[in-house]
C-alpha positions as CSV (number, residue, x, y, z in Angstrom):
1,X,35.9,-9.8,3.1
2,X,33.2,-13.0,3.2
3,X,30.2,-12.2,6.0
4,X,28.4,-14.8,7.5
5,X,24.5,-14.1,7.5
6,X,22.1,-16.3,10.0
7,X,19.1,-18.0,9.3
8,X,15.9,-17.5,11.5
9,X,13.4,-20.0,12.7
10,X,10.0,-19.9,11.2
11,X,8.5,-22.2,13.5
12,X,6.0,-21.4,16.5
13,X,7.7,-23.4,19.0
14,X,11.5,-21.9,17.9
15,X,10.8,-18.5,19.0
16,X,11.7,-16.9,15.5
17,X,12.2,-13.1,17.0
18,X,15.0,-14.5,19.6
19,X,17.5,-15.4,16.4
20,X,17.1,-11.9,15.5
21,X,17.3,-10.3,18.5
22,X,20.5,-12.4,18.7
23,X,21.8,-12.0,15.4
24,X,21.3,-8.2,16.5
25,X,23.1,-8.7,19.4
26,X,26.2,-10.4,17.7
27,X,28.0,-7.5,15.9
28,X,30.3,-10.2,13.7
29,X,26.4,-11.5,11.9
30,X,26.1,-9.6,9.1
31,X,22.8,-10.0,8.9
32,X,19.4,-12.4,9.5
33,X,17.2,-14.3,7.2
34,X,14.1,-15.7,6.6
35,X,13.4,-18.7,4.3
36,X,9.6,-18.1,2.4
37,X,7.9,-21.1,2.7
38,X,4.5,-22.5,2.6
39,X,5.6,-26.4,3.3
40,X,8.6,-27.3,5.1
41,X,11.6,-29.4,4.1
42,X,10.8,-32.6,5.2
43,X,8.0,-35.2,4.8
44,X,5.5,-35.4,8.4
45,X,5.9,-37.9,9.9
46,X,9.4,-38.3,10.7
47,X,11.1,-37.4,13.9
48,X,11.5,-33.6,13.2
49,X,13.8,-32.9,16.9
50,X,12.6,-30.1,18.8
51,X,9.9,-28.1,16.5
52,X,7.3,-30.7,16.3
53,X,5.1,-30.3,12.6
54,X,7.6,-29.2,9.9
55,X,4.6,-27.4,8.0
56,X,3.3,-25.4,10.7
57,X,5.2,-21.8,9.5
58,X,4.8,-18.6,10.3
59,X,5.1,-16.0,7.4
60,X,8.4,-14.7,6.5
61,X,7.2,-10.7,6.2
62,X,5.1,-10.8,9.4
63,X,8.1,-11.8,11.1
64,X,10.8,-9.4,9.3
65,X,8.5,-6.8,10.4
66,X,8.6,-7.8,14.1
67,X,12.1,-8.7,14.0
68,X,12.9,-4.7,12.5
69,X,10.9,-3.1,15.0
70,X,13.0,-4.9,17.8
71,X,16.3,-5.0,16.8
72,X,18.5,-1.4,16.1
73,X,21.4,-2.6,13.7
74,X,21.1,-6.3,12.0
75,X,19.5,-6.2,8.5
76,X,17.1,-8.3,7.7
77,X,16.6,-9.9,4.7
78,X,14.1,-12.6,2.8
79,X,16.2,-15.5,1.0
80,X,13.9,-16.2,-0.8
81,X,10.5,-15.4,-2.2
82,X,8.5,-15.6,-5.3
83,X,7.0,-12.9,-7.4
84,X,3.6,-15.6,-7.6
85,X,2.7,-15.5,-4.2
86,X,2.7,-12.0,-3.8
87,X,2.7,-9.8,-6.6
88,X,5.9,-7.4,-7.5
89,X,4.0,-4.5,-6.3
90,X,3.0,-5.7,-3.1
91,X,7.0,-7.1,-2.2
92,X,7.8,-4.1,-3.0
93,X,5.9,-2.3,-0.6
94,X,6.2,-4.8,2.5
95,X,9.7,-4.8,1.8
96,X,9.7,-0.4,1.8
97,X,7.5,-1.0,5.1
98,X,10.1,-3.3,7.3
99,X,12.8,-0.7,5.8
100,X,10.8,2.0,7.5
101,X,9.9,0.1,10.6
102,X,13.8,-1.0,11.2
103,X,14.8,2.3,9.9
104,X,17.7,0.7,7.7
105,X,16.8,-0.7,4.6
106,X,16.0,-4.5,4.5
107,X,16.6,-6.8,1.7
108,X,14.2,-8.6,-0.7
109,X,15.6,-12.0,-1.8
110,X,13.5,-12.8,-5.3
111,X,13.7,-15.8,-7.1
112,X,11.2,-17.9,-9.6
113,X,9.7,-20.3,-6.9
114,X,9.7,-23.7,-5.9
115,X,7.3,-26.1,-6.3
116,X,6.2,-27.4,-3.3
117,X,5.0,-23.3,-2.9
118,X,3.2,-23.3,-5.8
119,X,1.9,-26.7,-7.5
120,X,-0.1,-27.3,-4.1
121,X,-2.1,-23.7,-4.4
122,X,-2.8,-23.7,-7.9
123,X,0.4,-21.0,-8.2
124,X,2.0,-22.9,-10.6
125,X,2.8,-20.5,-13.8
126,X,4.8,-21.4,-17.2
127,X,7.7,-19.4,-18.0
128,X,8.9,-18.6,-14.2
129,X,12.3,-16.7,-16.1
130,X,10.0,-14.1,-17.2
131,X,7.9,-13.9,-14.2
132,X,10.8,-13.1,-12.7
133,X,12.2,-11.0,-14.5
134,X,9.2,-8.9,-15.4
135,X,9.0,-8.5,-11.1
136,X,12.4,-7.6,-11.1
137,X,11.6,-4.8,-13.9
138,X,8.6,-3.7,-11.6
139,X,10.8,-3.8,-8.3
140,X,13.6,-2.0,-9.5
141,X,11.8,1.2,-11.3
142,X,9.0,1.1,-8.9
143,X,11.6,1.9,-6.0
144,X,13.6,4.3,-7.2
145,X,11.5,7.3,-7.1
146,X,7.3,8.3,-6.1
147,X,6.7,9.3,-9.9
148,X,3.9,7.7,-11.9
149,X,5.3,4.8,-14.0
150,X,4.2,3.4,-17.4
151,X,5.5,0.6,-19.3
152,X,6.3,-2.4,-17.5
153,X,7.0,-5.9,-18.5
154,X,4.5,-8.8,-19.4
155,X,2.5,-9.9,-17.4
156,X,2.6,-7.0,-14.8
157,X,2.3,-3.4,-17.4
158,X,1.9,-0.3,-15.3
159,X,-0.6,2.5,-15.9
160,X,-0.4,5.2,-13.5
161,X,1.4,3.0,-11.3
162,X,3.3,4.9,-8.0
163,X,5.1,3.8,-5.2
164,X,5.1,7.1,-3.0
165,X,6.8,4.9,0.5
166,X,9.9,4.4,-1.7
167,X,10.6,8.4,-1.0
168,X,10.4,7.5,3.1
169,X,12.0,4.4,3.3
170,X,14.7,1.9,1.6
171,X,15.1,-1.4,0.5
172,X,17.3,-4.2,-1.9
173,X,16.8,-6.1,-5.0
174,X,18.8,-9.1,-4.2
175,X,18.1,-11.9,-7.2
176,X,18.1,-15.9,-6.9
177,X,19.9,-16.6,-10.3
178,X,21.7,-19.9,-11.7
179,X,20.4,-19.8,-15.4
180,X,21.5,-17.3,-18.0
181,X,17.9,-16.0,-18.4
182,X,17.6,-15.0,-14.7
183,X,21.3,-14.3,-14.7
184,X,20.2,-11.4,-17.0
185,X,17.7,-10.1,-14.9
186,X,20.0,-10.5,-11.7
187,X,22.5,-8.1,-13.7
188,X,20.3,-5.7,-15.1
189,X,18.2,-4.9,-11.8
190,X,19.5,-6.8,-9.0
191,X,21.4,-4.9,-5.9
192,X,22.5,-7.8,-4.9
193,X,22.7,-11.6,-6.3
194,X,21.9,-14.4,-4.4
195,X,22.1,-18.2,-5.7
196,X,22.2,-21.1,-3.4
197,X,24.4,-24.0,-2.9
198,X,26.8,-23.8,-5.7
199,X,30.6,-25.5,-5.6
200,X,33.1,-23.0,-6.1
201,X,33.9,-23.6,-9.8
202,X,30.4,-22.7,-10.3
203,X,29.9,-19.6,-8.6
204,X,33.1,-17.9,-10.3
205,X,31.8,-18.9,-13.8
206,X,28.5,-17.4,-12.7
207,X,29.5,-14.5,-11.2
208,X,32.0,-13.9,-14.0
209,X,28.6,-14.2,-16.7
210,X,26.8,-12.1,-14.1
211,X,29.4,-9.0,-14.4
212,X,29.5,-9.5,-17.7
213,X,26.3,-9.2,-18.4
214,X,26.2,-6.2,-16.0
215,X,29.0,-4.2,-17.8
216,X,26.7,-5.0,-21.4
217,X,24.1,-3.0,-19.6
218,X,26.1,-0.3,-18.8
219,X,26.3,-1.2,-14.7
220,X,28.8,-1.3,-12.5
221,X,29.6,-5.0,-11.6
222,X,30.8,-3.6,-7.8
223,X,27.6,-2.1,-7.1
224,X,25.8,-5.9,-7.0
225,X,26.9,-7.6,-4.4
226,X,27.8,-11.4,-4.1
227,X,26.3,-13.8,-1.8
228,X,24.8,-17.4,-1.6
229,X,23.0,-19.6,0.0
230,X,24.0,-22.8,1.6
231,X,22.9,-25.8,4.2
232,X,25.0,-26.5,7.1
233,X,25.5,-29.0,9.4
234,X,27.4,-27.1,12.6
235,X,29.4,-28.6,15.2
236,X,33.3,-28.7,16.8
237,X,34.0,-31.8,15.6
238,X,34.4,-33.8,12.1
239,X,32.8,-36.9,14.2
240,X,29.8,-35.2,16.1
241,X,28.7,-33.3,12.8
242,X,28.2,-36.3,10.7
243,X,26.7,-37.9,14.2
244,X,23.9,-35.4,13.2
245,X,23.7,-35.7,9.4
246,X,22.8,-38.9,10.4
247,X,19.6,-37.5,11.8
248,X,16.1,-37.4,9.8
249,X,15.5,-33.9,9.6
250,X,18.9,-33.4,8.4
251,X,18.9,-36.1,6.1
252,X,15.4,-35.3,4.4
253,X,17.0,-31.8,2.8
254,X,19.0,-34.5,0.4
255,X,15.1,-34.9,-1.1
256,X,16.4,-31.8,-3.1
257,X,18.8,-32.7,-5.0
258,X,18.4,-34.7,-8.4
259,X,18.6,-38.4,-9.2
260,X,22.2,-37.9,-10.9
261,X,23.3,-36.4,-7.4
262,X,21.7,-39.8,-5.7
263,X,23.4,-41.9,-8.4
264,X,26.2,-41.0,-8.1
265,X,26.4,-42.4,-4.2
266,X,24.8,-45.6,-5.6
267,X,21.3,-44.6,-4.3
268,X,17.8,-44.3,-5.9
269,X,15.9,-41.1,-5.5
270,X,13.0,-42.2,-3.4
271,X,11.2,-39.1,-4.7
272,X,12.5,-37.4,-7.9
273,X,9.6,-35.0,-7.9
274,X,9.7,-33.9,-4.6
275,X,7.0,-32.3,-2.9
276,X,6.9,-32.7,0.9
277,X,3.6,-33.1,1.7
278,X,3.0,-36.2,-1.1
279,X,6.1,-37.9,0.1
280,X,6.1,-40.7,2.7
281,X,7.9,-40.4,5.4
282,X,9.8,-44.1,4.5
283,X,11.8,-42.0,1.9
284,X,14.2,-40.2,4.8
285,X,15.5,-44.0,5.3
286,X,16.8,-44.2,1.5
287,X,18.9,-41.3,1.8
288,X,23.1,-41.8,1.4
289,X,24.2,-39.5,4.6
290,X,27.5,-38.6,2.9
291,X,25.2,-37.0,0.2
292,X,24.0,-34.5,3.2
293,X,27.8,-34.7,4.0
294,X,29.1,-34.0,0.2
295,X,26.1,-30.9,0.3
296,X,26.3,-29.4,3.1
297,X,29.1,-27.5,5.0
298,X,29.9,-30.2,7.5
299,X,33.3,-31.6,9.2
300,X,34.7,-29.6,12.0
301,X,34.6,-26.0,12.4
302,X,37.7,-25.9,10.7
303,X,36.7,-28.0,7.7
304,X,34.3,-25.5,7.4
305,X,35.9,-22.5,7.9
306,X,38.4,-23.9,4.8
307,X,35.4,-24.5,2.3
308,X,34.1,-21.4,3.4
309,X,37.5,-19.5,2.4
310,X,37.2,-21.4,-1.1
311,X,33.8,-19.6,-1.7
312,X,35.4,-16.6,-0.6
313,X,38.3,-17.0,-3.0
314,X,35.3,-17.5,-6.0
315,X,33.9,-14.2,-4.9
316,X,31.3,-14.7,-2.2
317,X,31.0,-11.7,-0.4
318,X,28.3,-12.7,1.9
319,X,27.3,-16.7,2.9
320,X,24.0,-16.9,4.2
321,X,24.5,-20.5,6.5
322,X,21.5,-22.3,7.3
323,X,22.8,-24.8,9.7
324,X,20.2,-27.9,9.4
325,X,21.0,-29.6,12.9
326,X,19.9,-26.2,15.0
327,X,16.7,-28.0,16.0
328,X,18.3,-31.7,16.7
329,X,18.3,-32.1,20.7
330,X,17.6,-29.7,23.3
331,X,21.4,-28.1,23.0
332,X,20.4,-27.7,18.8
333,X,19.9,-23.9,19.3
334,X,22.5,-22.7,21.4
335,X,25.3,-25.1,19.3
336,X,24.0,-23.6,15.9
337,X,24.5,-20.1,17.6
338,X,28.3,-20.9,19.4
339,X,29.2,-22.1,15.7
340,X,28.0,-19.7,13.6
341,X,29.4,-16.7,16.1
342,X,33.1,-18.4,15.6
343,X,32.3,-18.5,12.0
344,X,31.7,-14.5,11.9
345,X,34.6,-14.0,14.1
346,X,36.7,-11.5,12.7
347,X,34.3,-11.2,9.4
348,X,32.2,-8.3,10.3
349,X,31.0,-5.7,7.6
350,X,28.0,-4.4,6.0
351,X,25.8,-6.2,3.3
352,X,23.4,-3.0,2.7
């Protein structure tokens, strides 16, 4: 059965550690996560509701580690990082240290990166596949026992190289993977998979390359489990949620997608190389809404609750919603909640 999995504020002003502590509280969410981010989504400048700068963010791990401390049953999981930021070794271990804090193992959601993390730093690195995959290598032998290591992949070889907290405390590989050269490394050391926004066609031909691959490396394709990632914009009715895809924050997401995506609703990207902080805030007003509409889980609850039972029938075990209206008015937070909870009704179930 498909569990739903709640996204947790990284702003100041949203009180981050309250979503866990409800997520905790709500036995039907499967479990919480934290987006990795060093911009936010959305240009400054525009009206960004309730939390005020969109690039004032707290760090992800700092708040995992709180929110495990506080909390006695939810897990709680990254979705996603990158192994350029923080090197394989050093995810490893603050992931083994929120496992030991929570006492339950939390989850590690790894993908290349995105650019508005890295171009801006100087973090930029050709060939993210195999910077990936070579922290994937790292992650996944590094955590299974406290013996030395050799070996290792390019660029991250190990000499000598231990990881004696993965004998006190546990954690998961999940793997951010759409291209057959990630896909690879998602099936070979992944304990999870975990792509983001894909139609359901997509994710079954995926997921079927995916256990595929695993089976060709001699794994069991039942031990990975199946998630995604996806936008949402939450409410009871068809006519109130697309009242609030209507809204700037909600509407700046669509600076994502590519310029066929806009094309296709007769539009222009305004920013094909999008990087929030170099993009005017005038670009939220040349977005189609029924491209937010056409990404996004929106309509009435049960308009949702139907596409979410079409990713379920491609093989979704657990949908991570990120519902982009939650800080839109006063009300956002508690709505986002209300939804999500009738969303997880009757779906409860472990993702570690």
């Amino acid at each position: 059965m498909l569990t739903i999995g709640a996204v947790a504020s990284l702003y100041p002003g949203a009180d981050p550690l309250a979503d866990v502590r409800w997520a905790d509280a709500t036995d039907e969410i499967a479990a919480v996560w934290f987006i990795d981010h060093l911009q936010g989504w959305a240009p400054r400048g525009i009206d960004t509701g309730t939390i005020g700068d969109p690039h004032c963010l707290l760090d992800s791990f700092a708040l995992m580690a709180a929110g495990a401390a506080q909390t006695r049953r939810v897990p709680i999981g990254v979705s996603v990082t990158d192994p350029l930021r923080r090197s394989p070794a050093a995810l490893l271990q603050a992931a083994l240290s929120i496992g030991w804090l929570g006492g339950r193992p939390a989850i590690l959601g790894l993908g290349s990166g995105v650019p508005e993390n890295l171009h801006p730093y100087g973090l930029e690195r050709p060939g993210p596949a195999r910077y990936l995959t070579a922290a994937c290598e790292t992650i996944a032998t590094l955590k299974r026992d406290a013996e030395v290591h050799d070996g290792g992949l390019d660029p991250w070889p190990r000499d000598g190289a231990v990881m004696g907290l993965s004998s006190a405390a546990e954690m998961r590989l999940w793997v951010a993977a759409h291209r057959p050269r990630v896909l690879e490394a998602a099936a070979r050391y992944g304990d999870g998979w975990l792509p983001s926004s894909l139609p359901p066609h997509a994710y079954a031909e995926r997921l079927r390359t995916l256990r595929e691959t695993a089976e060709r490396h001699g794994r069991d394709p039942a031990a990975i489990r199946t998630a995604m990632y996806t936008w949402a914009v939450l409410a009871d009715t068809r006519e109130e949620s697309l009242r609030l895809v209507e809204q700037p924050l909600v509407l700046a997401t669509a600076l994502y997608r590519t310029e066929e995506a806009f094309a296709k609703h007769g539009a222009v990207h305004p920013a094909p190389e999008y990087v929030p902080t170099r993009t005017p805030p005038e670009a939220v007003a040349q977005i189609p809404p029924a491209l937010v509409a056409e990404m996004a889980l929106t309509g009435s609850l049960e308009d949702v609750k139907e596409r979410i039972a079409a990713l379920e029938e491609a093989g979704v075990e657990h949908l991570i919603v990120y519902d982009l209206a939650r800080y839109v008015g006063a009300e956002g937070v508690a709505r986002s909640r209300e939804c999500l909870a009738e969303l997880a009704r009757g779906r409860a179930g472990s993702v570690t």
